[in-house]
C-alpha positions in Angstrom: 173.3 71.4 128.4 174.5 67.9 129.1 177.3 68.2 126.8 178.2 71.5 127.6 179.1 70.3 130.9 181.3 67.5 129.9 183.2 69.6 127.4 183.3 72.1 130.6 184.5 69.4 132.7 186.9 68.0 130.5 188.7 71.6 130.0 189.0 71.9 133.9 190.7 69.2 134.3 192.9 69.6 131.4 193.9 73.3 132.2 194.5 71.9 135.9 196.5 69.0 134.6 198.7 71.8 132.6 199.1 73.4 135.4 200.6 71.4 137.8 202.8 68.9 135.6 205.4 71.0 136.8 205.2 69.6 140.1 207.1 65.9 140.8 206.1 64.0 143.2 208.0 60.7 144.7 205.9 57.8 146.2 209.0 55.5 147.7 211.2 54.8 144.5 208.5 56.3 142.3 208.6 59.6 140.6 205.6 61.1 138.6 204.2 64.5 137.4 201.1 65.9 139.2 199.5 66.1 135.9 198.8 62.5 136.1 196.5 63.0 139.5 194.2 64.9 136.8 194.9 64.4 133.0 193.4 60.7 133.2 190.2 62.2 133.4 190.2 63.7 130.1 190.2 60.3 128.4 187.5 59.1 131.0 185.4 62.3 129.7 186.4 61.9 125.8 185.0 58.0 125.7 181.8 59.1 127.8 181.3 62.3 125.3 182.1 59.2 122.0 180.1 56.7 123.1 176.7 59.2 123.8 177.9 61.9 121.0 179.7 60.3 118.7 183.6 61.2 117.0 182.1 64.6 115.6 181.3 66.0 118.8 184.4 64.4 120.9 186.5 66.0 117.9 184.7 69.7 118.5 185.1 68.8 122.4 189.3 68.0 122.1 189.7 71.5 120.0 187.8 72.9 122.5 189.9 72.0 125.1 193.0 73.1 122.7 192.3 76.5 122.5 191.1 76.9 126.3 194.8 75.8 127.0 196.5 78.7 124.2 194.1 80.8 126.0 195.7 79.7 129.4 199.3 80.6 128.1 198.4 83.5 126.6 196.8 84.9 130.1 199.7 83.5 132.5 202.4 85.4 130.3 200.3 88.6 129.9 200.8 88.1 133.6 204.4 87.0 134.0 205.5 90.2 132.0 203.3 92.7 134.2 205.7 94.9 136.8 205.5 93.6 140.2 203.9 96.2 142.5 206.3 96.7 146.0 203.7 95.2 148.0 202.4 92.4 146.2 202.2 89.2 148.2 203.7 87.3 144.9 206.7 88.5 143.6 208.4 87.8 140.0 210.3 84.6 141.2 207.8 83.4 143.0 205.6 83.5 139.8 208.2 82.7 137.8 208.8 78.9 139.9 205.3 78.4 139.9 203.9 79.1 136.5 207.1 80.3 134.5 207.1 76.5 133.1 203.6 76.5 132.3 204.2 77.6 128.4 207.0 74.8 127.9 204.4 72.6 129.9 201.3 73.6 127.5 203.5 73.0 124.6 204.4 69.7 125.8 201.0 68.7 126.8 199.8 70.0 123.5 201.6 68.3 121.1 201.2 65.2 123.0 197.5 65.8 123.7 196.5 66.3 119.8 198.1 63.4 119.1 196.8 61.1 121.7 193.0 62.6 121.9 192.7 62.1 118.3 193.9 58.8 118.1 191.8 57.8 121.2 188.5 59.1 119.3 189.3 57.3 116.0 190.8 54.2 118.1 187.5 54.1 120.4 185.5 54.6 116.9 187.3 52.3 115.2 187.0 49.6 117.5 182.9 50.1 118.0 182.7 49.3 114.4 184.7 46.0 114.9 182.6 45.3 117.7 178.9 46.4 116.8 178.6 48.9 119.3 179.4 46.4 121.7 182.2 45.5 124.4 182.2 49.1 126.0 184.6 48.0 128.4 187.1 47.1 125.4 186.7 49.9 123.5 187.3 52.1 126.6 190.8 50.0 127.4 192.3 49.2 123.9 192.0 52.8 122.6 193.1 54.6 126.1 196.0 52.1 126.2 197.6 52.8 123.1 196.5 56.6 123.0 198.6 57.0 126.8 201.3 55.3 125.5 201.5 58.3 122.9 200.6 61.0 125.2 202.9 60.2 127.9 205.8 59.4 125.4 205.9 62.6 123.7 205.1 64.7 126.9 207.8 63.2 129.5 209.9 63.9 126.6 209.2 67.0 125.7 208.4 69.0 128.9 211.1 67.8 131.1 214.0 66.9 128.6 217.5 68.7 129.2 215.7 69.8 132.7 215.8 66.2 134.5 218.0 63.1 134.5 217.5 60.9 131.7 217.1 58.1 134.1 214.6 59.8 136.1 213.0 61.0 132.7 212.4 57.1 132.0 211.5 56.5 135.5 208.6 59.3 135.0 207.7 57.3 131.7 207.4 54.2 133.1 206.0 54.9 136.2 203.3 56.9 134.9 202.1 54.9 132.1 201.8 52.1 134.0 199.5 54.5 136.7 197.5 55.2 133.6 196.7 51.6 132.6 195.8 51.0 135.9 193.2 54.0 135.9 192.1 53.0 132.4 191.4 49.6 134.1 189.6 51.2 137.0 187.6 54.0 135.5 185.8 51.5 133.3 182.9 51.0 135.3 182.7 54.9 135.9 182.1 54.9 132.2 179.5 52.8 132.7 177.9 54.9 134.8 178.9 58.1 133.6 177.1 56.9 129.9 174.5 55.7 131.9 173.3 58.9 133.8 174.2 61.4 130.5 171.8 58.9 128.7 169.3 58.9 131.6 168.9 62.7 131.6 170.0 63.7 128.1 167.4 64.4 125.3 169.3 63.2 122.5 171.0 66.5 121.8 172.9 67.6 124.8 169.9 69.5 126.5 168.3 67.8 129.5 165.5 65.4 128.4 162.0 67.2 129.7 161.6 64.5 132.5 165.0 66.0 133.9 163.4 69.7 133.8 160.5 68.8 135.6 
C-alpha cells in the first residue's frame, strides 16, 4: 500500500509537471518552465522508492509513470479533436493555448525522462554498491546531479526548440539546472525522512506493517 502511494505520488507530479512546462515564468533576469516547480519531485520520490525497494521496483515505478503520461496525451487529444459545443465556456483556441503543446511537451519530457530516470536508478544503485549502503546523502546528490543534467538537456531542447530564442533556450538551461542542484541539495534531508517514515510503517512489502493498521 505504501508503495502504491509513492508510485501514485510520483505520477501526479509527473503528469502535472507535463502539464504545465508550457508555461514560462521570469523571476528578474531568470526564465524557467513551470515544470520545474513540480518535476524535482520525481527524482525525490524515485531515490526514496530505491533506497526502501530497491532498482526492480523504482524501474516498474518509472514505466509506470511512462505509460500514465501516453495515457495523458492520448486523453487531451481525444479531447482537442472533439467539436466545440456553442456554449461551452472553453473554446478550441482556448484549449488549443493551453494544452495544444502538451503532446510536443510529453514527447519532450519523455524522451528526456527515460533517459534521466533510468540513469538516476542505476547511478543511485551503482553508487550504494561503492558505498556499502552507506552515504545516503551522496548517493541522493551524485546520481540526481548527473541524471538532471540529462533530463533538462534533452528537454529544453526538445520541447521549446524552433519556438524560443536560442539565447533564451540557454537561459532556460542554465537557469533551471542550476534550480535543480539546489533542490537536489535541499530535498536531501526530506529523503531522510521520507525513507524514514516508509520504513517506520511499511511491512517489508509495500503493505502497511500491522502496528500501522492497528
Amino acid at each position: 500500500m505504501i508503495l502504491m502511494g509513492l508510485a501514485m505520488a510520483f505520477a501526479t507530479v509527473l503528469l502535472v509537471a507535463n502539464i504545465v512546462a508550457g508555461k514560462i515564468f521570469s523571476i528578474g533576469d531568470w526564465s524557467m518552465s513551470a515544470g520545474i516547480i513540480a518535476y524535482p519531485l520525481t527524482f525525490l520520490l524515485t531515490d526514496t522508492i530505491a533506497e526502501v525497494y530497491g532498482r526492480k521496483a523504482t524501474t516498474r515505478v518509472v514505466w509506470f509513470g511512462f505509460a500514465c503520461s501516453l495515457l495523458m496525451t492520448l486523453l487531451i487529444y481525444i479531447v482537442k479533436v472533439l467539436p466545440v459545443a456553442a456554449d461551452s465556456i472553453v473554446n478550441q483556441a482556448s484549449y488549443d493555448n493551453v494544452l495544444g503543446n502538451v503532446p510536443r511537451i510529453v514527447f519532450a519530457s519523455m524522451v528526456a525522462y527515460l533517459v534521466a530516470q533510468n540513469h538516476d536508478v542505476f547511478a543511485f544503485h551503482f553508487w550504494r554498491r561503492k558505498t556499502n549502503g552507506r552515504h545516503l546523502w551522496f548517493r541522493n546528490n551524485a546520481s540526481t546531479a548527473v541524471s538532471q543534467l540529462m533530463d533538462t538537456a534533452l528537454f529544453v531542447s526538445i520541447a521549446f526548440w524552433g519556438i524560443l530564442p536560442a539565447g533564451v533556450l540557454l537561459s532556460i538551461f542554465v537557469v533551471e539546472y542550476i534550480v535543480k542542484i539546489l533542490f537536489s541539495i535541499v530535498d536531501t534531508p526530506l529523503v531522510y525522512a521520507l525513507v524514514g517514515i516508509v520504513r517506520k510503517y511499511d511491512s517489508g512489502d509495500g503493505r502497511l506493517a500491522p502496528a500501522a493498521v492497528a
